[in-house]
N, C-alpha and C positions, 0 to 999 in steps of 0.2 A: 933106399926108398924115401925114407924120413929127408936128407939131404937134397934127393932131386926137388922137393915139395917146396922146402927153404927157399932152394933156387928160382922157379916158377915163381914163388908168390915175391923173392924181391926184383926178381924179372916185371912182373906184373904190377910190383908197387911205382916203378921208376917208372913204367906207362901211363899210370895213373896220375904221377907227382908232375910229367911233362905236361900232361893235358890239364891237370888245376892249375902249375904254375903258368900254360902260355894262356888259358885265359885272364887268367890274373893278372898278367904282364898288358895282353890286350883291353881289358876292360880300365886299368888304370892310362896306361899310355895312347890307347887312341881311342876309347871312348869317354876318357878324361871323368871316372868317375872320384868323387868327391871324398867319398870316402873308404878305406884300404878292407874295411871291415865288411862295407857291403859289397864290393867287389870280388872280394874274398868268398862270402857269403855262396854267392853266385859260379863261380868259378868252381868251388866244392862240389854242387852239385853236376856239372861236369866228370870231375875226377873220381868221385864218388860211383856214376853209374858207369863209368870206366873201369873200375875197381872190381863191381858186382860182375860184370861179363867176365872180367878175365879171373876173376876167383872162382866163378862156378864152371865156366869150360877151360879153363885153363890153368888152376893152381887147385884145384878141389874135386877133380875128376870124381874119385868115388861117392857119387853124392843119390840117394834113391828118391829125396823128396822134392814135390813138388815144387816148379820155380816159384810160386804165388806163394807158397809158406815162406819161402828162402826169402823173395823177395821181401818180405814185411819184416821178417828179423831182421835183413840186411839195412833196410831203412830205418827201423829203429835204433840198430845198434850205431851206424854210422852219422845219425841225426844228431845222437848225445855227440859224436866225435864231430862233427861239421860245429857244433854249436862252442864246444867249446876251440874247435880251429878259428873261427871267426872272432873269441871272445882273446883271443891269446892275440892275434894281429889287431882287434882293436886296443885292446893297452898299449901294445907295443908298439902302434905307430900313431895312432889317432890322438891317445893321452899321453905319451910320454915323446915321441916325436922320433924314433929312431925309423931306420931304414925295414921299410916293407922286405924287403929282399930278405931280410935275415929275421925278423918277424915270421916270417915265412920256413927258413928250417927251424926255426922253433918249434912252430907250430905241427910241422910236418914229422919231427922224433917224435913228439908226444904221441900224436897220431897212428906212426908206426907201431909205436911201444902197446897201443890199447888194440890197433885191428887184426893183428895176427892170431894173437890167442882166440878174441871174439868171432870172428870167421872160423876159424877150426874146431872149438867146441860148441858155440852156439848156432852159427849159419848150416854151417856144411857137416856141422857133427860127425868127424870123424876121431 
């Protein structure tokens, strides 16, 4: 049980990492924005509400509470992790000058490392 949950939610994270990194890719590369940090920015929230779908009907089945409760923890908790996603790709590419691309799994373990716990004990409280 515990293992299919694993699977699901890294099923679910790598849907969500495809849809932040191809707006990511799109907002830098063809709408030429300026900087990796606001692009970045923008692209999260994306992957983010890509993440809430498939954690609540698809990595978190057993869940009784209301979407609009879930919803607001979810933004909350994900706000601090967006915020500091954004603040990790702006050092990393904006001030120190390295490649977005890998700025980007930086930012994206970190990520991983804080949303599983926080969705399973806090979101979807199981």
């Amino acid at each position: 049980m515990q293992s299919a949950e694993v699977l699901r939610y890294v099923i679910n994270g790598l849907v969500a990492t495809l849809v932040h990194f191809s707006i990511l890719t799109f907002n830098i590369e063809v709408l030429d924005f300026r900087s990796a940090g606001v692009a970045n920015f923008v692209a999260v929230l994306f992957g983010i509400s890509a993440s809430f779908l498939g954690s609540r009907y698809y990595v978190f089945r057993k869940h009784s509470d209301p979407i609009l409760g879930q919803a607001t923890v979810f933004v909350m908790l994900y706000g601090g992790i967006a915020l500091l996603n954004g603040l990790v790709l702006l050092v990393w590419t904006d001030i120190y000058g390295y490649d977005y691309r890998v700025g980007f799994i930086l930012a994206t373990f970190i990520q991983v490392s804080m949303s599983y716990a926080g969705n399973k004990f806090l979101v979807f409280r199981q």
